[in-house]
ZAMI-872677 format. One line per field, with one value per residue: x, y negated, z negated of N, C-alpha, C in turn; residue in three letters. Coordinates in steps of 0.1 Angstrom, whole numbers, padded with zeros to 4 digits. Layout:
n.X c(X,...)
n.Y c(Y,...)
n.Z c(Z,...)
ca.X c(X,...)
ca.Y c(Y,...)
ca.Z c(Z,...)
c.X c(X,...)
c.Y c(Y,...)
c.Z c(Z,...)
r c(ALA,...)
END
This chain:
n.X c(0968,1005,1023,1037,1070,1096,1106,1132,1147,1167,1183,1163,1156,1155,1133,1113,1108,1089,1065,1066,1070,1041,1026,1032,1020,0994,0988,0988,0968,0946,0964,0988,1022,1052,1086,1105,1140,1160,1185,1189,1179,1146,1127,1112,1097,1079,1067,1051,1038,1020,1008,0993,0982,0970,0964,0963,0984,1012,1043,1078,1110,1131,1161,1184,1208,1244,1244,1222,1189,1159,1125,1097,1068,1033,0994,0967,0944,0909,0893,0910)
n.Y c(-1307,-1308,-1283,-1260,-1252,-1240,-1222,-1222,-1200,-1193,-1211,-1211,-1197,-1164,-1149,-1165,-1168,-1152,-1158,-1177,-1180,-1161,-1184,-1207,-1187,-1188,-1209,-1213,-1217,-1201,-1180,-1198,-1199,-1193,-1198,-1176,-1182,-1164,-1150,-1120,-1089,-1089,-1070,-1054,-1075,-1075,-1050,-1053,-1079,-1057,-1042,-1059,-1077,-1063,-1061,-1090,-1107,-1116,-1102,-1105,-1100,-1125,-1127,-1109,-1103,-1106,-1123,-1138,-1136,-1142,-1143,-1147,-1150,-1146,-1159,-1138,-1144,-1139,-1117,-1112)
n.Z c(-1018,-1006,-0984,-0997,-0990,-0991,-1020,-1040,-1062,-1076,-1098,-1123,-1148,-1155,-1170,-1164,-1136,-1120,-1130,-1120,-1097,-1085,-1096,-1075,-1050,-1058,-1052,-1027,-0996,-0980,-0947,-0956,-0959,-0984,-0984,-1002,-1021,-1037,-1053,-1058,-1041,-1040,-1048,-1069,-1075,-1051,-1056,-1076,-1070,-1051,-1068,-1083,-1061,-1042,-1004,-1000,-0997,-0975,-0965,-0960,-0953,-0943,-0948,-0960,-0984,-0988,-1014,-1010,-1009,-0987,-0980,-0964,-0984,-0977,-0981,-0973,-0949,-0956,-0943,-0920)
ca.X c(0982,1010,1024,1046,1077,1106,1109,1145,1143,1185,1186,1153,1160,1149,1123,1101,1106,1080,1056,1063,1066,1033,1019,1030,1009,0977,0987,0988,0955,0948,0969,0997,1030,1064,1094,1115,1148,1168,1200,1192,1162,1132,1119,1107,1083,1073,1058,1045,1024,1014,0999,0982,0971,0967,0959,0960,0998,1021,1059,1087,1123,1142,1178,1190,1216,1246,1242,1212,1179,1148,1115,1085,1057,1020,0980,0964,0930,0899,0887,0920)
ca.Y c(-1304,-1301,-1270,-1257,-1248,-1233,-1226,-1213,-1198,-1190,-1216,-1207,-1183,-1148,-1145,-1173,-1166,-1145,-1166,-1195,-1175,-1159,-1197,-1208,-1179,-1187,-1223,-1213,-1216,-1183,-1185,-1207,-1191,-1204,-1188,-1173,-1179,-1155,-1145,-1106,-1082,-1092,-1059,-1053,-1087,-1069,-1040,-1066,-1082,-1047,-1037,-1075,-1083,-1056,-1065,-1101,-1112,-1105,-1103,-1110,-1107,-1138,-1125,-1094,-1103,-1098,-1132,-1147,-1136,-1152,-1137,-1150,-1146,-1154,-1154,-1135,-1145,-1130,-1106,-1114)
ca.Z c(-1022,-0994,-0985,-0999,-0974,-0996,-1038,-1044,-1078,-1079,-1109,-1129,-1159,-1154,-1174,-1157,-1125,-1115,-1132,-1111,-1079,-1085,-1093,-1063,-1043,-1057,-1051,-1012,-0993,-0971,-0945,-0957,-0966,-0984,-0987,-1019,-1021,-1046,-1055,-1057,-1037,-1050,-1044,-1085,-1072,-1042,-1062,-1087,-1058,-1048,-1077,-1085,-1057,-1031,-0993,-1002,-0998,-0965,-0970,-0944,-0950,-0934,-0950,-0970,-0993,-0999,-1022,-1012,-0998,-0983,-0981,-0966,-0987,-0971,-0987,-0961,-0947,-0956,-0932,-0912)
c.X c(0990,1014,1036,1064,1091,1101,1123,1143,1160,1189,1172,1158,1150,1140,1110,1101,1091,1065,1054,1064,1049,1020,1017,1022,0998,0976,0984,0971,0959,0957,0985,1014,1044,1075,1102,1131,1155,1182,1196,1177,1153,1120,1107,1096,1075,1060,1045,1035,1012,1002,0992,0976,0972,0957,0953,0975,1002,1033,1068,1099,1132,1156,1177,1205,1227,1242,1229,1203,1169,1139,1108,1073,1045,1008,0969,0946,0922,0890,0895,0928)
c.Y c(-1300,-1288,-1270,-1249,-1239,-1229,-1213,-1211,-1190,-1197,-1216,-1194,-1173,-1144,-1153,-1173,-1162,-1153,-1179,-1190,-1171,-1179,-1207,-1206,-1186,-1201,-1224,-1214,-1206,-1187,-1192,-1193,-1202,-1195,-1189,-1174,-1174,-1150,-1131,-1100,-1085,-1082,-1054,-1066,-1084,-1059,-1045,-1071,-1066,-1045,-1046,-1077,-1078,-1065,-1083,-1112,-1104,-1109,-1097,-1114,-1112,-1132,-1119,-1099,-1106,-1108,-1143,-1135,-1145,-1144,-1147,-1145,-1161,-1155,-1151,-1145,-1131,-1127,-1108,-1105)
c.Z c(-1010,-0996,-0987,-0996,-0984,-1013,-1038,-1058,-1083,-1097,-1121,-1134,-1154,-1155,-1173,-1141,-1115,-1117,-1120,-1098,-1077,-1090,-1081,-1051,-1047,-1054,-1037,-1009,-0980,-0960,-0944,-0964,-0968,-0980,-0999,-1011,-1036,-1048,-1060,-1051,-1043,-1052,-1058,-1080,-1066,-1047,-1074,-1074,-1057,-1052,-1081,-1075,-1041,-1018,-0991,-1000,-0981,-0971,-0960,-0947,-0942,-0935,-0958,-0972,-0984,-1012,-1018,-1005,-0997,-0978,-0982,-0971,-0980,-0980,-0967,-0961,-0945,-0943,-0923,-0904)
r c(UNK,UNK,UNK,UNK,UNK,UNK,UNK,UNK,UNK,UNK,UNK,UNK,UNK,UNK,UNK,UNK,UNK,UNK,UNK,UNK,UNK,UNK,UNK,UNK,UNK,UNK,UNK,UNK,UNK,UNK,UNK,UNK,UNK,UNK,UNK,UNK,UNK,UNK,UNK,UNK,UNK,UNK,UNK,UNK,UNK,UNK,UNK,UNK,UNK,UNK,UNK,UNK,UNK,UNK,UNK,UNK,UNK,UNK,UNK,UNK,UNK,UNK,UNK,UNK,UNK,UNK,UNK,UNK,UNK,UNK,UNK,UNK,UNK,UNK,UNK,UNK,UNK,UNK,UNK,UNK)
END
């Protein structure tokens, strides 16, 4: 599967969002990171990784708002 290099999710309804961001992740191989792009903080996602999937994600904001941002999310390597 290539890698995955962007997923803007600005035109994706609300309430599937997260789903398909978090499908993405587990699509990554350790490693590999894409980037989110969003039309508001994704910070409510952030906390959402946190709590799912502790010490297994990194996260790297590219651009803070005011109408877009961009946040690299990674899948770390084990024992990394």
């Amino acid at each position: 599967m290539p890698s995955l290099e962007e997923l803007d999710v600005r035109e994706v309804p609300p309430a599937r969002r997260h789903l398909l961001i978090f499908s993405a992740f587990e699509a990554l191989e350790p490693g590999q990171t894409f980037v989110l792009v969003n039309d508001h903080d994704p910070k409510p996602l952030y906390y959402q990784f946190q709590a799912e999937r502790t010490g297994t994600f990194t996260w790297e904001y590219l651009k803070q708002g005011p109408e877009m941002w961009r946040v690299r999310i990674g899948k770390t390597v084990p024992g990394g």
